[in-house]
C-alpha positions as CSV (number, residue, x, y, z in Angstrom):
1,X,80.5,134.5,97.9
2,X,83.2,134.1,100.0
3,X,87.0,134.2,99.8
4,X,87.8,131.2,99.7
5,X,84.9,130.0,96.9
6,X,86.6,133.7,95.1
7,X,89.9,131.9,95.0
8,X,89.2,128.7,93.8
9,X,86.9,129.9,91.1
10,X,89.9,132.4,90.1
11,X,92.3,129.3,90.3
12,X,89.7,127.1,88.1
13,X,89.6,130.5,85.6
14,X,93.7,130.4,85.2
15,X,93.9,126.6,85.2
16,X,91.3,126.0,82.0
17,X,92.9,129.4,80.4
18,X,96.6,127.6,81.0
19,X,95.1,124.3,79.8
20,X,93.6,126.0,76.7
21,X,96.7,127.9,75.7
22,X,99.3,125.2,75.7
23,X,97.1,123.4,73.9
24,X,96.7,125.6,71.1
25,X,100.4,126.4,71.1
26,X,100.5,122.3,70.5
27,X,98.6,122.6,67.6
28,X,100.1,125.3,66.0
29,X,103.9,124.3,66.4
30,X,102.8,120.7,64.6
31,X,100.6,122.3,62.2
32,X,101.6,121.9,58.4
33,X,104.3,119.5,59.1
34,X,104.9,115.8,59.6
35,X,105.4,115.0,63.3
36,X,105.9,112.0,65.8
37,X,104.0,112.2,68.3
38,X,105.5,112.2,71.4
39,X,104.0,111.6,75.2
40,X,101.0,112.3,75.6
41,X,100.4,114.2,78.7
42,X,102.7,117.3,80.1
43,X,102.3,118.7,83.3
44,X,103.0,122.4,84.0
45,X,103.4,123.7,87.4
46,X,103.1,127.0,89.0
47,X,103.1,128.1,92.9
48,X,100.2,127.2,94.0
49,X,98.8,124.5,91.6
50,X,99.7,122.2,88.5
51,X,98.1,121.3,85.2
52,X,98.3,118.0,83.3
53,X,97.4,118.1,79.9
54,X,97.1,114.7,77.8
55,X,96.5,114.2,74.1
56,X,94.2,111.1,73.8
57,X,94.1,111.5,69.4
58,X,96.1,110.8,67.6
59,X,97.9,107.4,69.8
60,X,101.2,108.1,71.1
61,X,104.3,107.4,68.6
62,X,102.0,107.7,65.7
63,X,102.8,109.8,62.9
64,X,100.5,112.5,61.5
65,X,100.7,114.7,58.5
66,X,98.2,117.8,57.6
67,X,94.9,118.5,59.4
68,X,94.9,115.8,62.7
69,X,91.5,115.6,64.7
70,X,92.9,116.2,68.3
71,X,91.6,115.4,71.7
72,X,92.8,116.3,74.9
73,X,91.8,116.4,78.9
74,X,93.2,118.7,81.6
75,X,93.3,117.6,85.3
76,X,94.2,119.7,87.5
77,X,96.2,118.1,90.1
């Protein structure tokens, strides 16, 4: 392998760990509370590369209550 396919599959590592853990922390600051959604998609950026995480459930201003079935996507940009 070299270091340059070492890199990227260290940066792909970070950027799904990243992805992961702002999306549980999401979850768990909205958990048993009602909350307003609000956008859908965040981006966080670092040195050398940026996430974009989106929620795609529940829709966007729509107010949720108790246990929510999420979905999300992360792009790395």
């Amino acid at each position: 392998m070299t270091t340059q396919n070492l890199w990227r599959a260290r940066l792909l590592n970070r950027t799904w760990l990243a992805a992961i853990a702002s999306l549980l922390a999401a979850l768990v600051s909205m958990s048993g509370r009602g909350a307003m959604a609000a956008s859908p998609c965040t981006t966080t950026t670092t040195s050398s590369y940026s996430v974009q995480l989106c929620l795609n459930q529940p829709d966007a201003d729509s107010v949720v209550s108790g246990n929510v079935s999420v979905s999300a996507s992360a792009t790395i940009l």
